[in-house]
Structure formats: structure tokens, C-alpha cells
C-alpha positions in Angstrom: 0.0 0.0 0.0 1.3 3.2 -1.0 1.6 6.0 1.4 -1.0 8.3 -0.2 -3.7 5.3 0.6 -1.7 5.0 4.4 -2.7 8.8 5.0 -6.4 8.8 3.6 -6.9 5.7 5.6 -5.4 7.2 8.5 -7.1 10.8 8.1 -10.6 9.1 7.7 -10.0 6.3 10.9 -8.6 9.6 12.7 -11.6 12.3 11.5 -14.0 9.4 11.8 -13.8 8.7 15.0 -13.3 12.0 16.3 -16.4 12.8 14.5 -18.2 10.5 16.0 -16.9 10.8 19.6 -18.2 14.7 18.4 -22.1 13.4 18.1 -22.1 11.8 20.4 -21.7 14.8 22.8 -23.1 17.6 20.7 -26.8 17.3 22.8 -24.8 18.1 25.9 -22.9 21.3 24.5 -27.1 22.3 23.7 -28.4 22.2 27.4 -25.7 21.5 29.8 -22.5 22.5 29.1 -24.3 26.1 28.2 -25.1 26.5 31.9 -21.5 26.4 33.4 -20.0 28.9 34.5 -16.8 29.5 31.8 -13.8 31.5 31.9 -13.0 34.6 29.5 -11.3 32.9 27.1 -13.3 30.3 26.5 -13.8 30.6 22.5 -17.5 29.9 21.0 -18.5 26.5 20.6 -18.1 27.6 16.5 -14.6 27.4 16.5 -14.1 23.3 18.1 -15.3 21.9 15.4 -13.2 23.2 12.7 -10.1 22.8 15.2 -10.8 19.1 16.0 -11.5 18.9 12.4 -7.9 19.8 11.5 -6.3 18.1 14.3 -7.5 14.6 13.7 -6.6 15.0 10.1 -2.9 16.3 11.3 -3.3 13.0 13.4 -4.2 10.9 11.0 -1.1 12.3 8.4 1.4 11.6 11.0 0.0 8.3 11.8 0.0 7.5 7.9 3.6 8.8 7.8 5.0 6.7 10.6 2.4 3.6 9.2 4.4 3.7 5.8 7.7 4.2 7.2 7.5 0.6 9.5 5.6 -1.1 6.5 9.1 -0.1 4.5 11.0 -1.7 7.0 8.9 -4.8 7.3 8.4 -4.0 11.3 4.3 -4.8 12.1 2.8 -1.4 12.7 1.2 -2.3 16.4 4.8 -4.0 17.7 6.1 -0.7 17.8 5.8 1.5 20.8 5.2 4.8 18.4 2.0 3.2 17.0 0.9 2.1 20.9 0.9 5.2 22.3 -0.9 6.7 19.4 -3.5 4.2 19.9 -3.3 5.2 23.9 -3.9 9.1 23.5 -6.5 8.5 20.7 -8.8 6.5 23.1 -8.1 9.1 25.9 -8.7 11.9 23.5 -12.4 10.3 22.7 -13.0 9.3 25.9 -12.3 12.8 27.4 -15.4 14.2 25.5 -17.5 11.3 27.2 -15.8 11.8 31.0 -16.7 15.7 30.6 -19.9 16.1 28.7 -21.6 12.6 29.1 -21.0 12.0 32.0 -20.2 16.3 33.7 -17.3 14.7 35.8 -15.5 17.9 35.0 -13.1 16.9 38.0 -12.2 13.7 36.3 -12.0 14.9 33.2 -9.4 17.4 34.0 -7.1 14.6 35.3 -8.0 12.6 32.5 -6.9 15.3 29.9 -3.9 15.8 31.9 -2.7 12.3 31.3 -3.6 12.4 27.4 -1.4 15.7 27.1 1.3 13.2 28.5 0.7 10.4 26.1 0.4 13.4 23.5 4.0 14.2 24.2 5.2 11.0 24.1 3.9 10.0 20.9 5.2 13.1 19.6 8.0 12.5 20.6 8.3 8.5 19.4 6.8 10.2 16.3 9.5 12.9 15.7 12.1 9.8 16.3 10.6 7.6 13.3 10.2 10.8 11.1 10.2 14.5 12.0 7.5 15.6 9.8 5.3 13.0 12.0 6.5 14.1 15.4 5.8 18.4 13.8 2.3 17.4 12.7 1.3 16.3 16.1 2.5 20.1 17.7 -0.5 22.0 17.1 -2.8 19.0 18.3 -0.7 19.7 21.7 -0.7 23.0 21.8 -4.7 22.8 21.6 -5.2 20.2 24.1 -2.6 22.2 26.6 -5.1 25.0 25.9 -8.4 22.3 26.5 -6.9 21.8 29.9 -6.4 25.5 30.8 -10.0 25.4 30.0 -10.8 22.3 31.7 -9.2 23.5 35.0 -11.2 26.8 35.0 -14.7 25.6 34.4 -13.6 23.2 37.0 -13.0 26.1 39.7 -15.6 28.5 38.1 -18.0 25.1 38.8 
């Protein structure tokens, strides 16, 4: 498989997903997440959407990257510690959304997204190792969650 099909896989596993885990939440944003109390800078509920949009396809072209690069080398994708902790942040990035708005354990979600900035870093960084471009795709995808749990821990103390 060439890595053009590796990336559009990846993109639509990646944007999939995330769009998904999206749904599911969205009636939650309408009624209950309105009626916290939120900081300043928290930015309208316009602007997630588009962001999570570009971030899980940033996700998935990284994961394509480093996909094709272990295919190349003959190494299975899901013996190697880069592809693991991809898979490790990407269910604690989807189950964040449920832990805050599904279930309003904003407490628990904080800690939770705390954890998945760590795993964030570490695939970056196991990322960056197989190919650079891979670990620099995955940089704005931090930046955003460090800013989600800014966020977090407000609504948490304003709540």
C-alpha cells in the first residue's frame, strides 16, 4: 500500500472517530455545558469543530507517515511502541469528550486530559524519532489540548 492510501486511511480512521466521539456529545454542549460557568477565554462552541476537524486529520497524516515508514522496513505497525501510544492518547482523546460532557465529571476529566497531554507528548516525541514531519504534525494537536486543559481547569474552579 502506498503511502498516499496509508494517509487517507489514516485521516478518515482519525476524523472518523473523532467525529463520531463529536455526536455523540453535541446534545450536551445544547443544554448542559451552556449552563456552566466558563472562563473569559473560552472561545464559542463555533470554533471546536473546525479545530478538532484539522487536528485529527494532522493525526491521522502523522499516523500515515510513521504507518508507511514501518511497512518499509517490514516492522508490524502495532509491535512498535510509536503506534501504541498513538492508539493510547487516541482513546483518551475520545474518551475525554464522554468523562466531561456525558458523563459532567468535569473533576475527572481534568485529570484525565492531563494524562492524554502526557501520552500526546510521548507519541510526539516517538513520532519525531521515526520521522520528524510526524512528530511536527502532532505540535498544534498539543498546543490545543494544553489550551483544553487551561479550560478544563477553570470551568472546574468557576463550577
Amino acid at each position: 500500500m502506498k503511502l498516499l492510501v496509508k494517509i487517507i486511511v489514516s485521516v478518515l480512521v482519525c476524523v472518523g472517530l473523532g467525529s463520531l466521539s463529536g455526536l455523540v456529545t453535541a446534545g450536551e454542549i445544547k443544554t448542559w455545558y451552556i449552563t456552566l460557568n466558563k472562563p473569559s477565554f473560552n472561545p464559542p462552541k463555533w470554533v471546536f469543530g473546525p479545530a478538532w476537524s484539522l487536528l485529527y486529520t494532522l493525526m491521522g497524516i502523522a499516523f500515515g507517515i510513521v504507518w508507511d515508514y514501518f511497512s518499509r522496513k517490514h516492522i508490524r505497525l502495532f509491535k512498535t511502541t510509536a503506534a501504541r501510544l498513538f492508539v493510547v492518547q487516541f482513546l483518551l482523546n475520545l474518551a475525554w469528550s464522554s468523562i466531561f460532557f456525558s458523563l459532567h465529571m468535569i473533576g475527572f476529566a481534568l485529570i484525565e486530559i492531563i494524562i492524554l497531554w502526557i501520552f500526546i507528548l510521548l507519541t510526539i516525541i516517538h513520532f519525531y524519532r521515526v520521522k520528524k514531519i510526524a512528530g511536527i504534525l502532532l505540535i498544534p494537536y498539543i498546543l490545543w489540548v494544553t489550551f483544553a486543559t487551561v479550560l478544563t481547569a477553570s470551568i472546574y474552579h468557576l463550577n
